[in-house]
C-alpha positions, 0 to 999 in steps of 0.5 A: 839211231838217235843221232840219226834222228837229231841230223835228219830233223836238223836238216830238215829245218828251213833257214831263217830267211834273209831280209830284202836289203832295204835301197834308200834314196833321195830325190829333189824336188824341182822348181816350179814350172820345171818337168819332173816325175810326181812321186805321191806319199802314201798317207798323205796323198802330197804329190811332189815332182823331183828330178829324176835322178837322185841326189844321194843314193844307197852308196852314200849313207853309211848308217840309220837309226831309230830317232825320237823327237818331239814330233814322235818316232823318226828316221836317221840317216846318216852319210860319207863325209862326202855326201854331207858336203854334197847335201850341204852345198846342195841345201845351200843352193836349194833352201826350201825345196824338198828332198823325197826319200824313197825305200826301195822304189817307194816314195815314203817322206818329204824334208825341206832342205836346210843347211843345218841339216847335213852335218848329223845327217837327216831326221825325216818322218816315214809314211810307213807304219811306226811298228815297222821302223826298227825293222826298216832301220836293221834293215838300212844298217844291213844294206849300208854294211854290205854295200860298204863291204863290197866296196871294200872288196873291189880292187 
């Protein structure tokens, strides 16, 4: 009868739910008088126009993580080797300009593109609630790590 019991609570219990996997992807800003979609970070209110197709995208970051620098807390993502040199190549030619990440559909933070940057990957600063960062960053490792194994998995 106790054993009863035990399953029949077991059983019971929800289970734990699954995040969201958190999409990342970065857009670059268009030259002046070019047409473009506005996007608009949240607290600052900087409207930026980019290209509407994006110029790294959920395939190609392998890893994030949690940076502190000077400036406070951060976000790191890091790419295939592949996308470093497509980063690099395209910060070259477009020095100055901004890449604008967004988090699933939402525009979150702005960085100028210098050629220095691709080679580590991209620290960038998020509009979003520094408490949240940790979780957003478990939540990139995870749809970086699934993406990459369903690749794997593909003939």
């Amino acid at each position: 009868m106790a054993l009863l019991l035990v399953v029949g609570c077991v059983g019971c219990q929800s289970p734990e739910p699954i995040a969201r996997p958190l999409i990342a992807r970065f857009f670059l800003e268009v030259r002046p008088g070019e047409a473009g979609l506005p996007l608009t970070l949240p607290v600052s209110g900087v409207t930026i126009t980019v290209n509407p197709k994006p110029v790294i995208v959920e395939n190609d970051i392998i890893n994030a993580e949690h940076a502190q620098v000077d400036l406070g807390p951060c976000l790191l993502l890091q790419f295939t080797p592949a996308a470093g040199r497509d980063l690099y190549r395209l910060a070259v030619t477009q020095h100055g300009q901004r890449l604008v990440l967004v988090l699933n559909d939402a525009p979150v933070g702005a960085r100028r593109l210098e050629p220095a940057m691709a080679a580590a990957g991209v620290l960038i600063f998020i509009e979003t609630p520094a408490t949240d960062l940790d979780a957003q960053v478990a939540r990139l490792k995870r749809t970086a790590a699934a993406i990459a194994a369903a690749a794997r998995a593909t003939p």
